[in-house]
VOPAVEX-973343 format. One record per atom (N, C-alpha, C): x, y, z; residue in three letters. Coordinates in steps of 0.001 Angstrom, whole numbers, plus 500000, padded with zeros to 6 digits. Each point is the difference from the previous one (the first is absolute). Layout:
XYZAla;...
This chain:
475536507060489120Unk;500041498573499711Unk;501333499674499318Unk;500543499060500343Unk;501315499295499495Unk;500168499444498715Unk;500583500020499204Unk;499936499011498865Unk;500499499056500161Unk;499259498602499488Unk;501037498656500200Unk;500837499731499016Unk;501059501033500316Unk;501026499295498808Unk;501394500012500578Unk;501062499455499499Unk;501368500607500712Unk;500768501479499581Unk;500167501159501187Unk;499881500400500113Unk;501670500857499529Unk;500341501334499182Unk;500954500161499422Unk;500684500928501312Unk;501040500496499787Unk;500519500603500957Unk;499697500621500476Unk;498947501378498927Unk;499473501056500705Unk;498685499719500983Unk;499211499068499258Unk;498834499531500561Unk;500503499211501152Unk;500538499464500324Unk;500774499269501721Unk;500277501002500950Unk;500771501362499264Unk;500444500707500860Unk;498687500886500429Unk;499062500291499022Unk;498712500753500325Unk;499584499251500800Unk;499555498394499951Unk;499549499205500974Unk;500240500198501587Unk;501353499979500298Unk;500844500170501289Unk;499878501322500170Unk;500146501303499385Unk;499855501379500426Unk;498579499578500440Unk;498608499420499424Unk;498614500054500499Unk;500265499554501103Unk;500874499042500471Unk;499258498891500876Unk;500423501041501583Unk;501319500367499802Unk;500356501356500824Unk;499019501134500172Unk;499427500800499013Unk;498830500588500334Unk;498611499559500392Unk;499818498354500001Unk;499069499975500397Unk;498800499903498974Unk;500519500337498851Unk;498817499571498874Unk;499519498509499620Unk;501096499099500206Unk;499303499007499683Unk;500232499178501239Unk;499163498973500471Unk;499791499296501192Unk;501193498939500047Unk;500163499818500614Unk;501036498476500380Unk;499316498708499667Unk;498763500028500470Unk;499312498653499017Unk;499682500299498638Unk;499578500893499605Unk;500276500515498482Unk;501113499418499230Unk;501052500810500726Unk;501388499599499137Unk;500301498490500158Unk;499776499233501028Unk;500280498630500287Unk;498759499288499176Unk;498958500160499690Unk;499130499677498695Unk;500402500212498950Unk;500490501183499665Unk;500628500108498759Unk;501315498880499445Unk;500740500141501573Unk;501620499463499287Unk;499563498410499829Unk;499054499747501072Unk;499619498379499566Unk;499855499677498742Unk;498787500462499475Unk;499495500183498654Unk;501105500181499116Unk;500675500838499888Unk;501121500186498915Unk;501175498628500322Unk;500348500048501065Unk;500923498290500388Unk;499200499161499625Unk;498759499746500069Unk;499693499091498959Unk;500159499729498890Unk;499995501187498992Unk;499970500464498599Unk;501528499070499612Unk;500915500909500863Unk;501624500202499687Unk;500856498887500318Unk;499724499286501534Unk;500663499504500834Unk;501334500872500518Unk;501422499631499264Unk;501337500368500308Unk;500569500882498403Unk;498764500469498895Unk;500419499912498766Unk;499550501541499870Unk;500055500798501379Unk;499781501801499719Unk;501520500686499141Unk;499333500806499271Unk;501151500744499073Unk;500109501314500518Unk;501126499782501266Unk;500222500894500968Unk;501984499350499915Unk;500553501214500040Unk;501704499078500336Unk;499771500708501896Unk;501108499256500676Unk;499695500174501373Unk;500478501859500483Unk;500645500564498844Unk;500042501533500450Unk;498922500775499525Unk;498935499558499186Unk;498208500418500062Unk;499070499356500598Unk;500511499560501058Unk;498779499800501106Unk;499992498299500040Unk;500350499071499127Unk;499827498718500504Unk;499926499346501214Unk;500303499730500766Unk;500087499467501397Unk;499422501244500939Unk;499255501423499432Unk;498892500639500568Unk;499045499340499522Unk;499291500058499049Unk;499115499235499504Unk;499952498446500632Unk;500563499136499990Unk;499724498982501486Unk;500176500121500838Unk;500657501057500548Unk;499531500478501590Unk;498512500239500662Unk;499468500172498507Unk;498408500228500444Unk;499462499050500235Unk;500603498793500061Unk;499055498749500279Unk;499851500156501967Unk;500681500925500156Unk;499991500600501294Unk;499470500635500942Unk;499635500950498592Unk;499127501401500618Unk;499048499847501142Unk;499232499218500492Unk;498697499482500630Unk;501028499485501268Unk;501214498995499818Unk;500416499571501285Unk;500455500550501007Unk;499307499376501345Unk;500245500752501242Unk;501221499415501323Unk;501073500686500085Unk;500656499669500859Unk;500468500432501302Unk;500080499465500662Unk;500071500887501849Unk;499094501387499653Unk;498357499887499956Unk;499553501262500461Unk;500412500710498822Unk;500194500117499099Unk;500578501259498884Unk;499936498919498363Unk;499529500947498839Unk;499889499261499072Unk;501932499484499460Unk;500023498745499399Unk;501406499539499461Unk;500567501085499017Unk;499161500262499396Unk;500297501500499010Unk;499755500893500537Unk;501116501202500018Unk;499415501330500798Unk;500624501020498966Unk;498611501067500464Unk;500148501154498884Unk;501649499925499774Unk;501423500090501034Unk;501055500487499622Unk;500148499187499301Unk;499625498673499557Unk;501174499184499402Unk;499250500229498474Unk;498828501109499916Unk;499312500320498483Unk;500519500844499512Unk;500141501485500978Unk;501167500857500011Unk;501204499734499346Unk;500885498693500557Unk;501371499662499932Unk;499912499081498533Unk;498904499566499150Unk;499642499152498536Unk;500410501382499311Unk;499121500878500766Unk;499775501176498366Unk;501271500772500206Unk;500401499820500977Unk;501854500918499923Unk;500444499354499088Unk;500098498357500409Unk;500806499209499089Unk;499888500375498495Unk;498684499452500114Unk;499545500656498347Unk;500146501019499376Unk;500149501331500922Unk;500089500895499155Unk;501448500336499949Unk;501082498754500571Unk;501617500384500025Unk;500398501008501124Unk;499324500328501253Unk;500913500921500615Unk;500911499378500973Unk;501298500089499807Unk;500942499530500880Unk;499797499549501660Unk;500793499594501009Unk;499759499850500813Unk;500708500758501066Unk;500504500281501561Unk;500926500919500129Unk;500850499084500837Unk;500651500851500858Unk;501114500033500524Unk;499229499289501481Unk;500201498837501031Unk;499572499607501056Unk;500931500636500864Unk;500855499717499827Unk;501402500289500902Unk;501176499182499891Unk;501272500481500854Unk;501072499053499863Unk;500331499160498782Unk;500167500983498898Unk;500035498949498546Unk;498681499307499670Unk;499075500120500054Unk;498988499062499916Unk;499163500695499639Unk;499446499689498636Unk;499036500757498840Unk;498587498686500071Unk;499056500563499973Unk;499029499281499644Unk;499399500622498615Unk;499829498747499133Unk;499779499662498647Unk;498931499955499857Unk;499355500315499034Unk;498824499204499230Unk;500608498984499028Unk;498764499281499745Unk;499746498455499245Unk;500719500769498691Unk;499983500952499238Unk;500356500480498699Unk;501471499856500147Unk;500723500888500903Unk;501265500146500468Unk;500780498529500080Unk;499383498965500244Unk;500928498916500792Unk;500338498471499329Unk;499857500493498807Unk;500300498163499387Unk;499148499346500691Unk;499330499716500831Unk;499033498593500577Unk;500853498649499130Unk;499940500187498681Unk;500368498589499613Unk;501353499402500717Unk;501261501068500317Unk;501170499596500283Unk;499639499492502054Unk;498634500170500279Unk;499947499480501235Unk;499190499197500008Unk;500761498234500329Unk;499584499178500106Unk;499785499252500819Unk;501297499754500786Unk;499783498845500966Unk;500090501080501804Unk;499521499223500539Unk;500230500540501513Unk;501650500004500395Unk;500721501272500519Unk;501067499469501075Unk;499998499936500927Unk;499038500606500277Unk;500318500287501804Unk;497830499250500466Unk;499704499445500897Unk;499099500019500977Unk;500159500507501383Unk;498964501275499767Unk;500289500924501192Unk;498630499971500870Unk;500159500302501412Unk;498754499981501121Unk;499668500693499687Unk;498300500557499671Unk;499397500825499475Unk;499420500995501684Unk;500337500805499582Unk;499643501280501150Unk;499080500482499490Unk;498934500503500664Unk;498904500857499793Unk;500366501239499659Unk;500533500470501580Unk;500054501809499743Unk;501654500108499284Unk;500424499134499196Unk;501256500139499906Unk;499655500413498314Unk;499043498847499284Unk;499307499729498870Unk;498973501185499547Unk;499269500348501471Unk;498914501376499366Unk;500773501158499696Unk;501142499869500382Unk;500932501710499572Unk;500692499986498857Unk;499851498725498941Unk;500037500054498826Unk;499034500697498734Unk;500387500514498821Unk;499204500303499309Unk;499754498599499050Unk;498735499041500876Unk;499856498592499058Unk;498526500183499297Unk;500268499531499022Unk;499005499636498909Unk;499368498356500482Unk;498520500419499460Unk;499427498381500311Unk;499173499845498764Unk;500323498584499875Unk;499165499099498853Unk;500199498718499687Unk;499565499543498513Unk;500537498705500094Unk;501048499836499387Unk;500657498872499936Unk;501151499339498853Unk;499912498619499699Unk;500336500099498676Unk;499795498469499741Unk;499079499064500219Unk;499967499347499116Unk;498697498956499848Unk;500521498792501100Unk;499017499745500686Unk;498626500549500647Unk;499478501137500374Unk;500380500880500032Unk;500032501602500524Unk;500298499767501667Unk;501271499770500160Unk;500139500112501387Unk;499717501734500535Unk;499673499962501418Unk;500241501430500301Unk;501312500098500825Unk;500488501768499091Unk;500977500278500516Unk;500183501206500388Unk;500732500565500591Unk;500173501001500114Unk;501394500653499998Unk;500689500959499235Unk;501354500192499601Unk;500376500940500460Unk;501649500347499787Unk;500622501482499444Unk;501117500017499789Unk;500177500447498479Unk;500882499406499100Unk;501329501182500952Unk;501056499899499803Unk;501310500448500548Unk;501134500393499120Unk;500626501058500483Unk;501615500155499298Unk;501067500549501166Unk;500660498778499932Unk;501030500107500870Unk;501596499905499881Unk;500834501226499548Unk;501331499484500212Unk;499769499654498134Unk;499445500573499175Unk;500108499294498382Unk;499382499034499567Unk;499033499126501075Unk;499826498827500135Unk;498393500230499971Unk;498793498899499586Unk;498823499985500297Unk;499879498781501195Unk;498727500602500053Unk;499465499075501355Unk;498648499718499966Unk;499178499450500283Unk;498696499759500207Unk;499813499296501340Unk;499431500810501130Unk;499152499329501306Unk;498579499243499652Unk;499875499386500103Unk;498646499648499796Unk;499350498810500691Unk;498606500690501116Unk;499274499103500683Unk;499119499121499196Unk;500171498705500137Unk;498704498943499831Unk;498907499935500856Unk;498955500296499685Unk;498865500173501000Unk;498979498358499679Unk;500505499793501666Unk;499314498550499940Unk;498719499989500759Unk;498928499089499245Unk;498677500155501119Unk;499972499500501553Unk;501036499323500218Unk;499889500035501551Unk;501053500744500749Unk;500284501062499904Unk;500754500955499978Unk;501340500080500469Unk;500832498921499905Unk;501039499717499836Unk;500612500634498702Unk;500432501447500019Unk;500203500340498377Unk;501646499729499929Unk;500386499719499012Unk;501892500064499938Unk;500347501474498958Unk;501253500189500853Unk;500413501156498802Unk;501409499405499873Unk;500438500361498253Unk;501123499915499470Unk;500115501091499867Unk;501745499781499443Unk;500795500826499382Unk;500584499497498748Unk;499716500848498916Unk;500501499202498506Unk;501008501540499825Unk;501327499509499167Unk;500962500994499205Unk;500607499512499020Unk;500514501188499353Unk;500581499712498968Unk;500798499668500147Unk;501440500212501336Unk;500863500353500378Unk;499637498726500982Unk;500691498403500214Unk;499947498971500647Unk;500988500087501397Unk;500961500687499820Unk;500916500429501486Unk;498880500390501501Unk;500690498352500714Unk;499235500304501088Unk;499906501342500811Unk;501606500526500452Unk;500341501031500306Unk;498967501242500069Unk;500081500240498408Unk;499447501201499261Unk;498533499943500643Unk;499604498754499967Unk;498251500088500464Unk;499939499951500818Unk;501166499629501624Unk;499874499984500997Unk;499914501594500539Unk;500578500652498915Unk;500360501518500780Unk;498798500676499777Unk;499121499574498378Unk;499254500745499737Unk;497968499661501018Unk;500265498847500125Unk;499342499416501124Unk;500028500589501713Unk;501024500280500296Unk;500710500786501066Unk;499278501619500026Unk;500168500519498753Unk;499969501361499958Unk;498489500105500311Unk;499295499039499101Unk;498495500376500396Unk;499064499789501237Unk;501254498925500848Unk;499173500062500986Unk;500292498308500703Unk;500021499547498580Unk;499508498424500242Unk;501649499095500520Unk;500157499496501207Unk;500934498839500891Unk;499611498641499816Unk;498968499855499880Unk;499913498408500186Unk;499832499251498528Unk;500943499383499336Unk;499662499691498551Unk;500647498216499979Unk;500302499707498906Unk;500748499058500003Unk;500348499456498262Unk;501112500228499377Unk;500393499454498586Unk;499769498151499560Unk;499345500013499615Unk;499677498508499376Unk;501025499491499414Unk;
């Protein structure tokens, strides 16, 4: 049984190791996080490198998209890496994939690039899914290092499945994101 309270780092990360083994149910945990978002609203005493924006990802856990749940074991896997700090590696061609710990998030803000979102171009990424930001949009990411520079890809998952993916950097040179866009795969984009 869950406790309704908000939940400290270790107890989040025990949460997500359960939900991976299978100990606690997906409507379980989506009963629980209700209950406690009630309690809390936006006022959990979590900073976002102990699990914050995991912890509202669970408003998730239960949702179903194309045939497969919106949360999948990897992206519970890819919380408790975060959490427990293990680096990210080497993709190829200069191009490191990050975890959320690794990447400033704050210094990525605005979109530069809107790029055509490819399927099999997108599944050969190592992306994380959850929410961000209030409303809890769903998203799905993977933070980047390219050339000295950060990056963040990240799909918006819309309910009529028109999803958009950006590109946010630290590093605003169209160039630089055109090449690093290039390398992974992705041609069809366009700079705002």
């Amino acid at each position: 049984m869950l406790l309704v309270k908000p939940p400290s780092k270790e107890a989040l990360r025990a949460l997500i190791f359960g939900i991976i083994r299978s100990k606690f149910s997906r409507e379980e945990v989506l009963s629980w996080y209700q209950a406690v978002f009630k309690k809390i609203e936006w006022q959990l005493p979590l900073s976002w490198e102990d699990g914050y924006w995991y912890f509202y990802s669970l408003a998730y856990i239960n949702e179903r998209v194309r045939d497969e749940y919106f949360l999948r074991s990897s992206d519970m896997r890819e919380y408790l890496l975060d959490m427990d700090r293990e680096t990210g590696s080497l993709l190829g061609e200069e191009i490191y994939h990050l975890r959320t710990f690794q990447s400033e998030p704050h210094l990525l803000r605005w979109p530069l690039a809107e790029v055509e979102f490819e399927v099999k171009i997108f599944e050969k990424l190592p992306t994380t899914r959850g929410a961000f930001e209030r409303p809890l949009s769903m998203v799905e990411h993977v933070h980047l290092s390219f050339d000295n520079d950060n990056y963040l890809l990240v799909r918006q998952w819309e309910r009529e499945g028109l999803d958009s993916l950006y590109l946010l950097g630290t590093n605003r040179e169209k160039q630089k994101a055109a090449d690093l866009l290039q390398r992974l795969g992705f041609y069809a984009y366009i700079f705002p």
